[in-house]
C-alpha positions in Angstrom: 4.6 -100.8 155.3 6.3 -101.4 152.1 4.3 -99.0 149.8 4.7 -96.2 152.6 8.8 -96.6 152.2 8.9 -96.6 148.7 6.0 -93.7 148.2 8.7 -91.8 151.1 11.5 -92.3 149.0 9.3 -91.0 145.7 8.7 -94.5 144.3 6.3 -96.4 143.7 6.2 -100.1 143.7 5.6 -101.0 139.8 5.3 -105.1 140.2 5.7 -107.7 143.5 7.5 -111.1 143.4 7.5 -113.0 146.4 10.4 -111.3 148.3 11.6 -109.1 145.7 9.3 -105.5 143.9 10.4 -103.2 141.1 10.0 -100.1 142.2 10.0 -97.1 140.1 11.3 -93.5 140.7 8.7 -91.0 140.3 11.3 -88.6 139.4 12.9 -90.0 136.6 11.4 -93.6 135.4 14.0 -95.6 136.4 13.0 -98.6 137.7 15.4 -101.0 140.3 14.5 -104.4 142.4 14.4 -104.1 145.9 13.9 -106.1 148.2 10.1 -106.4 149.9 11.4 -108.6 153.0 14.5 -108.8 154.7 16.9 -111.2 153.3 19.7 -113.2 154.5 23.5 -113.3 153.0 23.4 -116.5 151.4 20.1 -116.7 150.7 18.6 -117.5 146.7 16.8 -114.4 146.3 15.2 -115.8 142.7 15.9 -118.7 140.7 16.2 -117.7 137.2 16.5 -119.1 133.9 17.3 -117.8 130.1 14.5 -116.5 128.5 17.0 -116.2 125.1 20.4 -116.9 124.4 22.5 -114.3 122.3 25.6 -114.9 120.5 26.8 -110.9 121.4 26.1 -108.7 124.5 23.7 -106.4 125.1 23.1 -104.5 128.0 20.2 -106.9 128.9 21.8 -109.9 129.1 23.8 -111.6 131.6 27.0 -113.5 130.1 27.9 -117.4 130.5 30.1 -117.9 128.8 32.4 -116.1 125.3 29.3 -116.4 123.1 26.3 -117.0 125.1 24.7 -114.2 126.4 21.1 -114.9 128.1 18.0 -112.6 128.3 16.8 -113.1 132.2 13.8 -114.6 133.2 12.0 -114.1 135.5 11.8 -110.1 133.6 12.4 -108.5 136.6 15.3 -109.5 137.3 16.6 -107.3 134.6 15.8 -104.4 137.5 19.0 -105.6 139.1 21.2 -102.6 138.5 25.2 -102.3 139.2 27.0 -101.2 142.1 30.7 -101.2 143.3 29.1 -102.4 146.5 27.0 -105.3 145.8 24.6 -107.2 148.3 23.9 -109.7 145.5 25.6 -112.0 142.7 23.7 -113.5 139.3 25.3 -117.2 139.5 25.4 -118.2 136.0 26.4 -122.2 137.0 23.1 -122.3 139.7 21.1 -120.0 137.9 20.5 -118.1 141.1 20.9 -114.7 142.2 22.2 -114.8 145.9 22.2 -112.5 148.9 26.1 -111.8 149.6 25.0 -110.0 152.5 22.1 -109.0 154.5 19.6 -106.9 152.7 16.7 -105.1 154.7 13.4 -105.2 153.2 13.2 -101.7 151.2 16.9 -101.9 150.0 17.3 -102.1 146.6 19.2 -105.3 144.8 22.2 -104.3 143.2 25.3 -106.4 141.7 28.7 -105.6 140.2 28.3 -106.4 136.5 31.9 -107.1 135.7 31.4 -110.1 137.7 29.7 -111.7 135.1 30.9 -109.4 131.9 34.1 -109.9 130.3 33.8 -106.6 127.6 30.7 -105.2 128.0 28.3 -103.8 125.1 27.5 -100.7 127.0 30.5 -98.9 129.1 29.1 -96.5 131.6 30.2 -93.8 133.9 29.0 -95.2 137.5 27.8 -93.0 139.7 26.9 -95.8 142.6 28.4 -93.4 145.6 30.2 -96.0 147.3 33.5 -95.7 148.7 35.2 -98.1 146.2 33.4 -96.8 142.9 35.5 -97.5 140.1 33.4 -94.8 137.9 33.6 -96.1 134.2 32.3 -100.0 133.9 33.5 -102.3 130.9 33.8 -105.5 132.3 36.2 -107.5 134.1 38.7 -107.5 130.8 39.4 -103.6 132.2 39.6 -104.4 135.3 42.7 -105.5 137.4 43.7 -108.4 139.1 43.8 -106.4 142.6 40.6 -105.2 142.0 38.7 -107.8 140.7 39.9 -110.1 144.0 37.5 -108.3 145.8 34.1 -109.5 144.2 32.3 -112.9 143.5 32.9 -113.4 140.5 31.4 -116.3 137.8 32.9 -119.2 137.2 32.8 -117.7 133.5 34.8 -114.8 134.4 37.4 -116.6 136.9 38.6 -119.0 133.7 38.9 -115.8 131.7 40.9 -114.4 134.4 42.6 -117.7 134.5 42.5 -117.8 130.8 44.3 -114.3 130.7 47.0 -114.9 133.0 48.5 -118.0 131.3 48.4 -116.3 128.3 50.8 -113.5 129.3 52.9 -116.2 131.1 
């Protein structure tokens, strides 16, 4: 059932982890986790771990913290790609990526990245087609206070919020 849904969406399904596959456009290469059962908001989709820790960002890593940037593993979880509209978070303090809503099996995975980058390595114009795209991503430093109330955010990025507003004050 799986295979036929991606191979009718021109994909095809690249690796399988439990409840999660990488699928891969047969267009153009690009490769995104989806989810290969339904899953329930809340739910731990993976449990993850770092594979390497970084001192600076790259557009691999997940951040924890002002100089510790960590290299995902399991691997594919580095097929979790950004949107404005999120159905999952990475939480950096349970090292746990989790359902923030209900995802049907064949849906890809997606998370907002400024949720757990504070400047990012890589800015990029998003073209995620939600209704509340907020087109070029750098992190949650760019990013205001109105706006950034609307996401899950790490408990990194909350101090740095925190961080930030009692410097201005």
């Amino acid at each position: 059932m799986l295979t036929q849904t991606a191979a009718a969406q021109g994909r095809t399904i690249i690796s399988s982890h439990g409840n999660t596959a990488v699928w891969e456009d047969q267009a153009n290469g690009q490769r995104a986790l989806y989810a290969a059962s339904a899953i329930d908001a809340g739910a731990c989709i993976a449990e993850f771990h770092a594979a390497a820790i970084m001192h600076t960002p790259s557009y691999l890593t997940v951040q924890k913290d002002d100089d510790e940037h960590i290299h995902l593993s399991p691997a594919h979880l580095q097929y979790v790609n950004h949107s404005c509209a999120p159905n999952a978070f990475f939480d950096t303090t349970y090292m746990s990526l989790i359902a923030l809503k209900a995802i049907a099996a064949g849906e890809e995975i997606t998370f907002f990245y400024p949720s757990s980058e504070w400047d990012m390595a890589q800015s990029f114009s998003c073209r995620c087609g939600s209704e509340q795209c907020l087109g070029e991503i750098k992190g949650a430093a760019h990013l205001p206070a109105d706006v950034l109330i609307r996401y899950h955010l790490t408990d990194y990025i909350n101090r740095k919020i925190q961080q930030s507003c009692s410097e201005r004050h």
